[in-house]
C-alpha positions in Angstrom: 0.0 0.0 0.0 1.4 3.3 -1.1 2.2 5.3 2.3 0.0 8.5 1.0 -3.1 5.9 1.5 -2.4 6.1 5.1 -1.6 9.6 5.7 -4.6 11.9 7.4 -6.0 14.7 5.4 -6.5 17.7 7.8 -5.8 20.3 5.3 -7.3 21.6 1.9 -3.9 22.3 0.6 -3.4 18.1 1.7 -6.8 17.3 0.3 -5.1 18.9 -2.9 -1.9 17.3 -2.7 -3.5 13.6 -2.2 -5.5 14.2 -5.3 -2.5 15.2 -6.8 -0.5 12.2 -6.5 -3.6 9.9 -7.3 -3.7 12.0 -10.6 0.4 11.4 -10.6 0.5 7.7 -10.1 -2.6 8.0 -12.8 -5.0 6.3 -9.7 -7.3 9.0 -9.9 -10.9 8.0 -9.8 -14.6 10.0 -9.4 -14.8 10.7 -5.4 -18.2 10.0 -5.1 -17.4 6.0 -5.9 -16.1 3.6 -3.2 -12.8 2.9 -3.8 -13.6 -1.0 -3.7 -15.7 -0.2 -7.1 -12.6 1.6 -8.9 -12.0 -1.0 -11.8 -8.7 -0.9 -14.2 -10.2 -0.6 -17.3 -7.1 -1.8 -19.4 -7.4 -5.2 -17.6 -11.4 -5.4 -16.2 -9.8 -5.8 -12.3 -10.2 -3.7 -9.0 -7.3 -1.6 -8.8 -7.7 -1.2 -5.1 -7.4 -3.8 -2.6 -10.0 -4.2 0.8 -7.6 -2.9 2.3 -6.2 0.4 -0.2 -9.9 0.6 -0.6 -11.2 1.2 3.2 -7.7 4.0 3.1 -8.5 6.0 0.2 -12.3 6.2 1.3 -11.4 7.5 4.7 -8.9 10.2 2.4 -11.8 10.8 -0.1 -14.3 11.7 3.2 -11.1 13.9 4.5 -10.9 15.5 1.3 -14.9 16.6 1.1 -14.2 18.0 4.8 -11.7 20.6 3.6 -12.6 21.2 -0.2 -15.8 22.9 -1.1 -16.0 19.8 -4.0 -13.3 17.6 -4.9 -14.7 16.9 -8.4 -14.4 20.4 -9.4 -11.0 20.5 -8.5 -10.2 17.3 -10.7 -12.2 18.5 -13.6 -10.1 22.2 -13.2 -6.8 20.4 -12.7 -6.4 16.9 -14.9 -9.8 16.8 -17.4 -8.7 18.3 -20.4 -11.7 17.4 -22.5 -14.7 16.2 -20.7 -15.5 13.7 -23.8 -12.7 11.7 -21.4 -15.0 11.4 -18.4 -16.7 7.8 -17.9 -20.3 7.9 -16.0 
């Protein structure tokens, strides 16, 4: 498990920097969806483990505590053309 899973949100300027490095490690998924139902498209698998999973929820709930909306800030910062999103 990558050690940025682990590490408490109790900023927005660390509620931006974990969605940075999702976006980095190209991890990034919608915020709204359970981690445990993030699937790899490439290869049709969950890219998350139980465990990753339960982690990155607990972030993503972190992350709607300091940000007024997280999926703003990923559509502003990494979605260059919205024909890209998946919903």
């Amino acid at each position: 498990m990558r050690e940025y899973f682990k590490k408490d949100v109790t900023s927005t300027k660390q509620a931006e920097l974990f969605i940075d490095q999702l976006a980095a490690d190209d991890l990034l998924y919608h915020p709204e969806t359970y981690a445990k139902y993030v699937v790899d498209m490439r290869y049709g698998k969950r890219l998350f483990t139980d465990e990753e999973a339960i982690e990155l929820d607990i972030r993503m709930d972190e992350c709607y505590y300091y940000m007024d909306d997280p999926c703003a800030y990923i559509l502003d910062n990494f979605v260059n053309d919205e024909s890209e999103l998946i919903c």
